[in-house]
C-alpha positions in Angstrom: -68.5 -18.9 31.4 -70.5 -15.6 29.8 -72.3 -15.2 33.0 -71.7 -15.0 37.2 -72.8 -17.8 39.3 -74.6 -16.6 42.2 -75.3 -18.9 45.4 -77.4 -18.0 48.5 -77.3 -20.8 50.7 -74.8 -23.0 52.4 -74.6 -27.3 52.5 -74.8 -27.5 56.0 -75.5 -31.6 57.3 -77.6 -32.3 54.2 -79.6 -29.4 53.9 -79.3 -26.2 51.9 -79.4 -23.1 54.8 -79.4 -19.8 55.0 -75.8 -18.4 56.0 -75.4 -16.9 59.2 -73.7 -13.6 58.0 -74.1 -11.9 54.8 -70.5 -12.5 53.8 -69.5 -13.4 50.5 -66.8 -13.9 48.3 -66.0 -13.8 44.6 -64.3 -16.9 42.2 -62.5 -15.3 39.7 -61.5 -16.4 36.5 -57.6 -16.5 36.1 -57.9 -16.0 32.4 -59.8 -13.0 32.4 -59.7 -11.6 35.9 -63.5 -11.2 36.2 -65.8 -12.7 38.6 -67.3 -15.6 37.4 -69.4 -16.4 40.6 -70.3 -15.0 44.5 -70.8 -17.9 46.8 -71.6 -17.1 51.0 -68.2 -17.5 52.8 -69.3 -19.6 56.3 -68.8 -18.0 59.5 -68.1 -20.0 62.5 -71.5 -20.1 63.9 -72.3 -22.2 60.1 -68.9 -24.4 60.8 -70.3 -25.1 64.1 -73.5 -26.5 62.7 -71.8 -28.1 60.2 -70.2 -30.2 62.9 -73.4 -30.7 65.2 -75.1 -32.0 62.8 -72.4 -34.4 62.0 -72.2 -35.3 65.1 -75.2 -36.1 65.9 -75.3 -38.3 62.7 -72.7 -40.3 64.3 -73.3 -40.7 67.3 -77.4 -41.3 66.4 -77.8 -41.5 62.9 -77.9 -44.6 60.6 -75.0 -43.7 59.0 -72.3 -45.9 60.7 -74.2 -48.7 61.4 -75.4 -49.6 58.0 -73.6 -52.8 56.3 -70.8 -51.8 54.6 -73.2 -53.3 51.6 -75.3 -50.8 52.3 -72.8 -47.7 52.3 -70.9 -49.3 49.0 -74.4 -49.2 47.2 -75.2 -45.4 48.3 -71.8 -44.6 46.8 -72.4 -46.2 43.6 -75.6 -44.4 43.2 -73.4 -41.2 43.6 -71.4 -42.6 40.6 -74.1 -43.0 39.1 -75.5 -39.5 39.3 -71.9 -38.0 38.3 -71.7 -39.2 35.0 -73.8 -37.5 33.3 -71.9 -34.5 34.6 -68.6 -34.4 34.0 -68.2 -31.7 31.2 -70.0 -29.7 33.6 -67.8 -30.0 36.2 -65.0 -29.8 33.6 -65.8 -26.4 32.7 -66.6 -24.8 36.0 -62.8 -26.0 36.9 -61.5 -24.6 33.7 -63.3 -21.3 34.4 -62.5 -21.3 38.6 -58.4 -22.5 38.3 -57.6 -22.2 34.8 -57.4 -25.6 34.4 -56.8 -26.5 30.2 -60.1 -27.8 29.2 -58.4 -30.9 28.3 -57.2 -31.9 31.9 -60.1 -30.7 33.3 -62.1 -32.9 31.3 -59.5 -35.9 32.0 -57.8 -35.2 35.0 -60.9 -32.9 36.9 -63.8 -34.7 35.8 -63.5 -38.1 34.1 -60.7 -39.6 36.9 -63.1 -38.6 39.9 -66.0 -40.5 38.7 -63.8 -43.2 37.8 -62.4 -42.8 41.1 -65.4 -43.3 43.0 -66.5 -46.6 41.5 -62.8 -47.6 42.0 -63.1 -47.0 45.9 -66.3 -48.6 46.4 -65.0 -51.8 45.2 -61.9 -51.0 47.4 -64.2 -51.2 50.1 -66.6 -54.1 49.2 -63.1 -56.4 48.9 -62.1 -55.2 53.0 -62.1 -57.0 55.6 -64.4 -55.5 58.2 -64.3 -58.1 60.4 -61.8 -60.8 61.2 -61.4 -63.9 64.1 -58.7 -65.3 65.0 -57.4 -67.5 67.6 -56.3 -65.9 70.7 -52.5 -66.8 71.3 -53.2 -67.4 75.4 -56.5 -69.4 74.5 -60.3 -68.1 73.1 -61.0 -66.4 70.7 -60.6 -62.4 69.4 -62.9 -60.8 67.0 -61.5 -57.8 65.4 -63.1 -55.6 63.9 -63.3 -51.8 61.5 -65.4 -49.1 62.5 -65.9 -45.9 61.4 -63.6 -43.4 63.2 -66.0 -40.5 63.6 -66.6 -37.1 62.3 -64.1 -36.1 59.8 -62.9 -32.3 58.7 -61.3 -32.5 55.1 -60.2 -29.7 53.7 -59.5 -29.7 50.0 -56.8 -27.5 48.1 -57.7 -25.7 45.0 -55.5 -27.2 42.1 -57.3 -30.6 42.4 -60.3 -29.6 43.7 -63.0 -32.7 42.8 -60.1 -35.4 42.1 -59.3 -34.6 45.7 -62.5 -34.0 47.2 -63.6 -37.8 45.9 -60.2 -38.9 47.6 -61.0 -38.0 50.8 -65.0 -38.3 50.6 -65.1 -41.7 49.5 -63.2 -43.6 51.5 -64.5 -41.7 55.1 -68.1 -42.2 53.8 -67.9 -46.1 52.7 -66.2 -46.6 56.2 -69.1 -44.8 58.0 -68.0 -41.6 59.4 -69.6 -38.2 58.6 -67.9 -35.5 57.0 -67.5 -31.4 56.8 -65.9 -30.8 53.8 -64.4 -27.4 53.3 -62.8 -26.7 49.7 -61.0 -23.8 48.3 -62.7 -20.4 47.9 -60.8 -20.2 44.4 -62.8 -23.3 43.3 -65.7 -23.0 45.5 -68.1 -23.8 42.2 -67.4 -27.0 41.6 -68.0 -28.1 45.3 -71.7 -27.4 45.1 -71.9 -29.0 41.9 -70.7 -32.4 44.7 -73.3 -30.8 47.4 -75.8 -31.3 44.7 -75.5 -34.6 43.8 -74.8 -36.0 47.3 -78.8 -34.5 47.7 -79.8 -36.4 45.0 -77.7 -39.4 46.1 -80.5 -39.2 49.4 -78.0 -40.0 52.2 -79.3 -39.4 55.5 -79.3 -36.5 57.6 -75.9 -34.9 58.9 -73.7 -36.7 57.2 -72.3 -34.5 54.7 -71.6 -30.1 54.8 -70.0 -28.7 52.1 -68.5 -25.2 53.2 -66.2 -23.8 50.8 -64.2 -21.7 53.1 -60.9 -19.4 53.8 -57.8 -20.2 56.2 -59.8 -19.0 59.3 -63.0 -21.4 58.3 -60.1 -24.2 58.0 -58.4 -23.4 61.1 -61.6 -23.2 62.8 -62.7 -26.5 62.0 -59.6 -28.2 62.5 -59.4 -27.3 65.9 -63.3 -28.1 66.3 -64.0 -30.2 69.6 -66.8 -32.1 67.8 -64.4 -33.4 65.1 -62.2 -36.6 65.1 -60.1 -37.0 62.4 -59.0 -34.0 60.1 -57.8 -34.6 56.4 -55.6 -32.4 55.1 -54.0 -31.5 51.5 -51.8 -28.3 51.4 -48.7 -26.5 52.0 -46.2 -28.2 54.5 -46.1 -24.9 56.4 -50.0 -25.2 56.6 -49.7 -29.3 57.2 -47.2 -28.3 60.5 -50.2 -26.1 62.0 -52.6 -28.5 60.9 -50.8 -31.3 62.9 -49.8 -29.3 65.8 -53.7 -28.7 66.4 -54.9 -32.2 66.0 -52.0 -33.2 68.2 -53.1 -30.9 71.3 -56.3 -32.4 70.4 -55.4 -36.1 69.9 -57.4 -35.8 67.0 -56.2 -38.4 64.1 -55.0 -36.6 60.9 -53.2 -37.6 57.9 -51.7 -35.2 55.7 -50.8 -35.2 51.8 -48.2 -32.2 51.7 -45.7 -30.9 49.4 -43.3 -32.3 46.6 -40.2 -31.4 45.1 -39.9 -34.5 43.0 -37.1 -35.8 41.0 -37.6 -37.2 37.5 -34.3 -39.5 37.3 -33.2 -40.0 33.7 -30.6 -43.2 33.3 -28.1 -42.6 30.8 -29.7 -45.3 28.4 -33.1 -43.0 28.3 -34.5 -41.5 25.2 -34.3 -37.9 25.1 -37.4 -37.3 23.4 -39.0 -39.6 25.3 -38.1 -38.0 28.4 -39.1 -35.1 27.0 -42.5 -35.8 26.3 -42.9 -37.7 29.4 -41.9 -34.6 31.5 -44.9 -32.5 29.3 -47.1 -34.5 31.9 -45.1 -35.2 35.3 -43.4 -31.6 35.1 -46.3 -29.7 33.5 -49.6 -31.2 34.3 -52.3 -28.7 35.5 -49.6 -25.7 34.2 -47.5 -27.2 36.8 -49.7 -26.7 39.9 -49.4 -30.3 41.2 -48.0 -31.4 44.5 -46.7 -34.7 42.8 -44.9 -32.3 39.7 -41.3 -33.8 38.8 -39.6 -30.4 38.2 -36.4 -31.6 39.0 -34.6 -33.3 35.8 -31.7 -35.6 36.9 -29.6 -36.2 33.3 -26.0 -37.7 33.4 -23.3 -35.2 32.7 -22.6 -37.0 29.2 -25.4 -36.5 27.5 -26.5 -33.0 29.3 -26.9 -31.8 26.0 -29.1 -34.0 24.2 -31.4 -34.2 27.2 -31.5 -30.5 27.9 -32.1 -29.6 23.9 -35.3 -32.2 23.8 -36.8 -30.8 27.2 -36.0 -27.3 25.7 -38.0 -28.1 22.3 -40.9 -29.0 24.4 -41.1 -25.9 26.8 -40.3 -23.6 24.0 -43.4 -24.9 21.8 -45.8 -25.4 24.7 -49.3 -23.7 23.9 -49.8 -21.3 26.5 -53.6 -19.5 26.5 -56.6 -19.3 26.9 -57.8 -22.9 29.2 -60.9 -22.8 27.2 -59.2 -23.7 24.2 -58.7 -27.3 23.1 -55.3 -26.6 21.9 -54.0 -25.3 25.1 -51.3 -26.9 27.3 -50.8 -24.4 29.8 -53.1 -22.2 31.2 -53.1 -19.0 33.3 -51.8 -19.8 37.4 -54.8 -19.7 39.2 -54.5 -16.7 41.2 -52.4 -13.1 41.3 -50.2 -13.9 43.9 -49.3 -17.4 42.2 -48.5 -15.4 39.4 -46.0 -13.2 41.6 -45.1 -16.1 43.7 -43.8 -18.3 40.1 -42.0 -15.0 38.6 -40.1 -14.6 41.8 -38.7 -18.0 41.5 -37.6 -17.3 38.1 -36.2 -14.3 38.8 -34.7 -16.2 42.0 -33.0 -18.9 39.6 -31.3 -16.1 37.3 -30.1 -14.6 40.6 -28.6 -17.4 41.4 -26.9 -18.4 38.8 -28.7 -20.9 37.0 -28.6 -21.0 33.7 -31.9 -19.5 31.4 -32.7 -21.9 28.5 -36.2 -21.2 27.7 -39.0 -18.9 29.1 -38.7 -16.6 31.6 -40.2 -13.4 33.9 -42.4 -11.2 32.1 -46.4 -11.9 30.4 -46.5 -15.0 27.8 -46.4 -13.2 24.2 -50.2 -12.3 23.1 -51.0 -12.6 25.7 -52.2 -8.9 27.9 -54.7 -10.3 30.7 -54.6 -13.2 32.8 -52.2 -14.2 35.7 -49.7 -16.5 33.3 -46.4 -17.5 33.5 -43.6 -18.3 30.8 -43.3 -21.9 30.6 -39.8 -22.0 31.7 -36.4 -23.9 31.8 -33.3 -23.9 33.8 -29.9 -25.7 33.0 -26.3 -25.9 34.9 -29.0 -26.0 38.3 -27.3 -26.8 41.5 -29.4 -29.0 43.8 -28.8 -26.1 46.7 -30.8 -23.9 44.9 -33.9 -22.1 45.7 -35.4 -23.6 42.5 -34.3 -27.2 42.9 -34.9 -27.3 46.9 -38.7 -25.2 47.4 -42.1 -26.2 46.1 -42.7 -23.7 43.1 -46.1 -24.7 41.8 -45.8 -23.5 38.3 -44.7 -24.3 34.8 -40.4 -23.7 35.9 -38.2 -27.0 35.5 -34.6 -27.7 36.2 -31.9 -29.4 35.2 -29.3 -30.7 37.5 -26.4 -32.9 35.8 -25.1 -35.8 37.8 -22.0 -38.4 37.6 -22.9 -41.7 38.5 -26.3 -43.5 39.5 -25.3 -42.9 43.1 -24.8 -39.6 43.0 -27.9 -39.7 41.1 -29.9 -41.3 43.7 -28.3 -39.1 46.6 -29.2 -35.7 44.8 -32.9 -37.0 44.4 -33.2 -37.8 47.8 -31.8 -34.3 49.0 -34.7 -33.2 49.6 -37.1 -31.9 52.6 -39.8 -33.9 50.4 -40.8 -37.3 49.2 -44.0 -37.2 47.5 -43.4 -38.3 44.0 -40.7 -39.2 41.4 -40.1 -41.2 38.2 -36.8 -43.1 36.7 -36.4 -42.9 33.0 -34.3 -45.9 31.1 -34.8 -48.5 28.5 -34.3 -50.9 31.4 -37.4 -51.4 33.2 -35.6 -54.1 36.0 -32.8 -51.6 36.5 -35.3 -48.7 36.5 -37.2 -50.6 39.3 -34.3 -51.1 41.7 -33.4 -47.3 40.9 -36.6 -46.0 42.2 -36.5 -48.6 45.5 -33.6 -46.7 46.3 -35.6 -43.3 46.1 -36.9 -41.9 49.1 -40.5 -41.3 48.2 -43.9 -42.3 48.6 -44.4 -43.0 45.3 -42.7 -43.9 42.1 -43.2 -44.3 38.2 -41.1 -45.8 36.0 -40.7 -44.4 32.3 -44.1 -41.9 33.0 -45.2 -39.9 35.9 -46.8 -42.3 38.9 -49.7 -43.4 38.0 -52.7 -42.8 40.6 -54.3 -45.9 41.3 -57.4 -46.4 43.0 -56.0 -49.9 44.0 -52.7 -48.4 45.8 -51.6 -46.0 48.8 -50.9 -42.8 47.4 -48.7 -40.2 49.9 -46.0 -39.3 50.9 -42.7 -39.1 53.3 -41.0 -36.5 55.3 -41.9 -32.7 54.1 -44.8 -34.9 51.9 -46.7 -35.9 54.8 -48.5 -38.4 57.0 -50.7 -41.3 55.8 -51.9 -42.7 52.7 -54.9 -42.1 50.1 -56.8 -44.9 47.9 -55.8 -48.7 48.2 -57.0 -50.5 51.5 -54.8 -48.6 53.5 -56.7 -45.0 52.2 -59.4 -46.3 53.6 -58.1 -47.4 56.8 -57.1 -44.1 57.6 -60.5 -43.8 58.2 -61.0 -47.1 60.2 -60.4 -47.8 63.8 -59.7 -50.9 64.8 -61.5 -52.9 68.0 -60.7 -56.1 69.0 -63.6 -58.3 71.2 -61.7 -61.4 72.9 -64.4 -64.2 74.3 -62.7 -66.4 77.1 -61.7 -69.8 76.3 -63.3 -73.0 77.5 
């Protein structure tokens, strides 16, 4: 991007306003550390109107009490208007989060479209209404409705995939939404706010308020809102939990990982290895589902460690703009800090330095990168191996026997992801039932599916994305009993 982005007016239920401060903020470009754009940062006096208006959408508006026909077919004309936008989008993430151009056009731009086709027919496949018999006699009707006025508040590493996630489902089940993203990817989210206005839903029903931790906390804790959906930290998930439970305000939560990429000692080395490019690395290894810990039986350490070696050692690391690029810049100065700390944390400690580590990636003299990195001889207790890092760092921990295989990936505060490596698929597949974790993939990192529940367990969070059961997290359930004669 040659040129800075500059935006005057906030989303606010539908309609582009006029902030009610003059405050702004910058999105800076990781690779160059430049501004790249200037977009108004919402006060609470916007957050509150944001939420008045969605409120009176649903409790007035049309919104909820459309046919679900009718809701499926407004979301498929936003499909429809995303298509033709997609490298757009790709770039502005590449520019915002340093995304490689080649996940952002992938991963950032081509999956959410996908995506939101995907959920519609999710939802056209429900069943909104049911009758049964009543055990005691009668009749009960039961029935979904909309759950009310929901508060998402979106991350920055994923910022459209997961904006679609939560968007999607809370609009095809009929609520109305305030959507606050990341300020470090606050770009992207008008490129959504401008195509939900060309989409012509009606009034109230969507604000888009890209927005810092006071704008979040704000809105979480707003009386007018009844569900909050929440992707972040699992310190930020606790507060966001505590408030919507002195609230009795719904919530689900998609939180941390520290995930475990289980190897069997009948896996491929290099096949592990270039599986792990994707579940360890994706997104320069900002992902909440990234499988940084390597499980590898203590007999075959060595061939395991030298493959996953090869690959970090000859990872492209530069510029995101270029094609060739695996690994681009962390998204933000203090990531930077935050991922050198961690390697310098894992020397400290005594693991053992195999590829990568502190200091600026060769060539390179700008940007906030990191050293694709790789630890061996890592003990499970470690700093590394036990908190969420959020770079490109991986470890590898050596284990016995598949039990103690199985126990060391479940000692963990999270269970988010994970993936089992062997020849044997069957064996793989019991392996990964007894894996404490939300989700699983076998032979390749888990695969996000429209069609299945995608979350997590303990440190991980609360509640589940895509599938039928995403979208009954934004469903409440009523049942209508009529007396029998």
């Amino acid at each position: 991007m040659s040129s800075q982005t500059v935006v005057s007016s906030l989303y606010i239920g539908g309609q582009w306003a006029s902030p009610a401060t003059t405050d702004t903020f910058d999105v800076i470009s990781p690779h160059t550390e430049q501004p790249i754009g200037r977009v108004p940062e919402p006060s609470t006096a916007d957050i509150d109107a944001a939420v008045a208006a969605a409120r009176t959408a649903f409790d007035q508006g049309p919104w909820p009490r459309l046919d679900p026909a009718e809701r499926i077919a407004a979301v498929r004309r936003l499909a429809e208007i995303y298509q033709p936008r997609q490298e757009e989008l790709a770039q502005l993430i590449t520019g915002e989060m340093g995304a490689p151009i080649t996940f952002s056009r992938s991963a950032h731009a081509l999956l959410p479209w996908a995506m939101i086709g995907a959920l519609a027919d999710v939802a056209a496949d429900h069943p909104w209404s049911q009758t049964r018999p009543g055990r005691f006699g009668g009749t009960v009707s039961v029935h979904k409705e909309p759950v009310g006025v929901v508060a998402a508040i979106i991350p920055w590493n994923m910022p459209m995939f997961l904006t679609v996630a939560k968007l999607i489902p809370a609009l095809l089940a009929g609520c109305t939404v305030v959507l606050k993203p990341s300020p470090e990817t606050a770009l992207d989210a008008y490129v959504m706010a401008e195509m939900l206005d060309q989409a012509g839903l009606p009034p109230g029903v969507v604000s888009i308020l890209p927005g810092g931790r006071e704008a979040g906390r704000h809105l979480v804790s707003h009386a007018g809102v009844d569900k909050v959906s929440f992707t972040g930290s699992t310190a930020a998930g606790r507060q966001v939990a505590a408030a919507c439970g002195e609230g009795l305000r719904r919530v689900s939560l998609e939180l941390g990982g520290k995930s475990a990429a289980l190897v069997l000692d009948d896996a491929d080395p290099e096949t592990v290895a270039n599986g792990i490019t994707v579940a360890g690395l994706m997104n320069s290894g900002q992902a909440c589902v990234a499988q940084t810990r390597i499980l590898v039986p203590h007999n075959r350490t060595g061939e395991f460690t030298d493959a996953l070696a090869a690959m970090v050692g000859g990872l492209a690391v530069g510029d995101p703009f270029d094609p060739a690029t695996q690994v681009g810049p962390m998204v933000a100065q203090r990531q930077q800090q935050r991922v050198q700390g961690y390697i310098e944390s894992g020397i400290g400690e005594g693991a053992k330095l195999i590829a990568g580590g502190t200091g600026q990636p060769e060539g390179l003299d700008r940007g906030w990168y990191v050293r694709p990195t790789l630890f061996g001889d890592v003990d499970n207790g470690m700093r590394i191996a036990q908190e969420e890092i959020f770079g490109p760092v991986l470890s590898v921990i050596g284990y016995s026997d598949e039990d103690e295989a199985v126990r060391i990936a479940n000692d963990s505060e999270y269970g988010l992801s994970g993936s089992v490596w062997t020849t044997d698929t069957d064996r793989g597949t019991a392996v990964a039932r007894r894996i404490r974790s939300g989700t699983i993939g076998i032979n390749a990192a888990y695969s996000m599916d429209p069609g299945a529940p995608f979350g997590g367990v303990k440190g991980s969070g609360i509640g589940r994305e895509f599938g039928p059961e995403g979208l009954e997290e934004y469903l409440d359930t009523k049942s209508v009993s009529v007396a029998g004669g």
